[in-house]
C-alpha positions in Angstrom: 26.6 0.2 -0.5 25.4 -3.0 -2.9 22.6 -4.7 -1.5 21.4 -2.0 1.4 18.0 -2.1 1.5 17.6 1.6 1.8 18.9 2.3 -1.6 17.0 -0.7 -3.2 13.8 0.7 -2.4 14.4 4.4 -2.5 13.4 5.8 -6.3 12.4 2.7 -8.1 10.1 3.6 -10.4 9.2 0.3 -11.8 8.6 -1.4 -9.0 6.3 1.8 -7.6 4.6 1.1 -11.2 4.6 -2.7 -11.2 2.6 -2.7 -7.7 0.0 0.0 -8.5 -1.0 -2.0 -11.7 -1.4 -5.1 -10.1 -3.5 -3.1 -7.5 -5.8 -1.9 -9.9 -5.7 -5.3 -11.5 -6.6 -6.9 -8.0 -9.2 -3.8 -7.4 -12.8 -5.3 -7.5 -15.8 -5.2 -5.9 -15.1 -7.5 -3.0 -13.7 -6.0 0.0 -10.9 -8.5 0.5 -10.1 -6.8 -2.9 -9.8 -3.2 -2.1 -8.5 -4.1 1.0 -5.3 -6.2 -1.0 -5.5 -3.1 -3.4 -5.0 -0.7 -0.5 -2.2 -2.6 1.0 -0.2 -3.3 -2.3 -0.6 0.9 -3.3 0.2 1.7 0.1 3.8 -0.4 -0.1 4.1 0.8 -3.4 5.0 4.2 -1.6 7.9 3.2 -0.3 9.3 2.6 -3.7 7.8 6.0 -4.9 10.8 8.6 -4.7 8.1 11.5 -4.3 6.6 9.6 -1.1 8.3 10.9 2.4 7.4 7.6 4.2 9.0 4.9 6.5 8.4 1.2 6.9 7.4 1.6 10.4 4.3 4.3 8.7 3.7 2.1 6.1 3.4 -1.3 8.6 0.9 1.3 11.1 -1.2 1.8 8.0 -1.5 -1.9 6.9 -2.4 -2.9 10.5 -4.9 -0.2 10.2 -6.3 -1.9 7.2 -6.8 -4.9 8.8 -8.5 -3.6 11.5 -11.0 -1.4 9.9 -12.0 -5.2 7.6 -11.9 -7.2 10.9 -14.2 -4.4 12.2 -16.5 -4.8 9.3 -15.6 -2.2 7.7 -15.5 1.7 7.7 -19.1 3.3 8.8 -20.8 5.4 6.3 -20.8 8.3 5.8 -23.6 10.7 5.1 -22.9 13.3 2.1 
């Protein structure tokens, strides 16, 4: 059906390209940076016809994003 938004968003290639660019484009070395850069890849996925994802995953991962930056950040690690 024209217009349903499943089918919009299911296997649209350019748009899954047009999102990862400008999230390397926005990718510095600020965090508010990655963190856009995370978030605009991570929506990019649900344009991505090789991605199994759902809006619902996608809006739990973008909270999570938020959180972890409102936190301060993730802790490090040691390697």
């Amino acid at each position: 059906m024209p217009g349903d938004a499943d089918s919009e968003r299911e296997g649209n290639t350019d748009r899954v390209a047009q999102l990862r660019d400008i999230a390397e484009d926005v990718r510095g070395d600020s965090s508010e940076s990655e963190q856009l850069a995370a978030i605009l890849y991570r929506v990019s996925d649900l344009y991505d016809p090789d991605e199994e994802t759902t809006v619902p995953e996608i809006h739990r991962n973008v909270q999570n994003i938020l959180e972890i930056k409102a936190r301060g950040g993730l802790p490090e690690r040691d390697d």
